[in-house]
ZAFIVEX-96270 format. One line per 2 residues: number of its first residue (from 1); for each residue x, y, z of C-alpha. Coordinates in nm, 4 decimals, always signed. Each point is the difference from the previous one (the first is absolute). Layout:
NUM) X:Y:Z | ...
END
This chain:
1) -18.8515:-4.5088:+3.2992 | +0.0812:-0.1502:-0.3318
3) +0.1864:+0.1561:-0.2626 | -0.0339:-0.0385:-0.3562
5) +0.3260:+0.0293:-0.2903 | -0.1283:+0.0514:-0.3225
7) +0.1797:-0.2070:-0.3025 | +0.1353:+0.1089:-0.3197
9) +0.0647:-0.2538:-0.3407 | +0.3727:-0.0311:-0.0199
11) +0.2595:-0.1099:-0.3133 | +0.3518:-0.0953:-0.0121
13) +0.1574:+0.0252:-0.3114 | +0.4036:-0.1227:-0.0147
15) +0.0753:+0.2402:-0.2674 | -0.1392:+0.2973:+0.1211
17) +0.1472:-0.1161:+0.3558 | +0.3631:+0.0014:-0.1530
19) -0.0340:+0.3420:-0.1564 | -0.2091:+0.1515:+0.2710
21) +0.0461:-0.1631:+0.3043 | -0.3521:-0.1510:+0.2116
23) -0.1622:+0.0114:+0.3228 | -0.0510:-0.2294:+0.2499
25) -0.3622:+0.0019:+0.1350 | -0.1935:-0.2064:+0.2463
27) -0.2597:-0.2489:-0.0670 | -0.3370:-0.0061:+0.1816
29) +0.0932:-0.2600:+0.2101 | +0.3691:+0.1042:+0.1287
31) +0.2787:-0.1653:-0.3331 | +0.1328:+0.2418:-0.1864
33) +0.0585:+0.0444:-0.4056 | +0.1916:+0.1827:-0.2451
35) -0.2087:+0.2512:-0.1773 | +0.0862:+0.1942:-0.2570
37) -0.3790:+0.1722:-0.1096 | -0.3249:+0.0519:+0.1756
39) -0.2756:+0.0840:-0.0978 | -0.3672:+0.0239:+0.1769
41) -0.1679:-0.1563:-0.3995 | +0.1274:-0.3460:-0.0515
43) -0.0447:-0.0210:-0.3695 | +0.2354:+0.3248:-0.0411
45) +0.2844:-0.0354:-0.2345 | +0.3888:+0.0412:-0.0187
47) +0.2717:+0.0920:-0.2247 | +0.1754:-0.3487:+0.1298
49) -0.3252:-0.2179:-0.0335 | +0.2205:-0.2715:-0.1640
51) +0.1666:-0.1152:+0.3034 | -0.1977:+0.1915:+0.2565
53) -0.1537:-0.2648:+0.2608 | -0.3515:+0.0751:+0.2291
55) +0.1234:-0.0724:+0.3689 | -0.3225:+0.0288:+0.1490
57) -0.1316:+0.2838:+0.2171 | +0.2097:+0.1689:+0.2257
59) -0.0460:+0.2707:+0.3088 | -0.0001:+0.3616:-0.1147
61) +0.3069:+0.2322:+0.0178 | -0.2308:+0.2165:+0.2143
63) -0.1126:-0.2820:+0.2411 | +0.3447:-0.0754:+0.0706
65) +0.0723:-0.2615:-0.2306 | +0.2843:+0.0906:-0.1922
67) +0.2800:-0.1496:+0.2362 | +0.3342:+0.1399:-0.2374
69) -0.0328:+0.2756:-0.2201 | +0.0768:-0.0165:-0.4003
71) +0.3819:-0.1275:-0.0636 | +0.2344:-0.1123:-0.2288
73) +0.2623:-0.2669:+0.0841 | +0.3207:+0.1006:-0.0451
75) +0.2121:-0.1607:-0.2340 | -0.2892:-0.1294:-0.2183
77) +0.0171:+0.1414:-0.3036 | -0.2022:-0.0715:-0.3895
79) +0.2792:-0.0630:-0.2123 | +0.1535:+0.2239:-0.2433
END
């Protein structure tokens, strides 16, 4: 029996990451990468475009891919 995982386009983006917090998802083939946005449309757009990086395609949320759920790290903070 084979099973299939279906993939996902994924972002990370270090200032929405600092405010917001990312994921950590699972690649295709077993690493795993901070995330903050996916999105099934790779040409789709973000408020934090300027720094926002394309880490490649990573295994859906659904499929089991998302290995640690959306966090901040404490003691980070943006200034002010």
């Amino acid at each position: 029996m084979t099973t299939t995982t279906t993939t996902i386009h994924a972002w990370f983006s270090a200032a929405e990451a600092l405010s917001f917090g990312s994921s950590v998802y699972r690649k295709p083939y077993g690493s795993v990468v901070n995330v903050t946005r996916v999105n099934e449309r790779r040409e789709s757009r973000s408020s934090h475009r300027h720094d926002e990086q394309y880490v490649g395609d990573v295994v859906r949320k659904e499929d089991g891919g998302q290995v640690e759920p959306r966090r901040r790290v404490p003691g980070i903070t943006t200034g002010s």
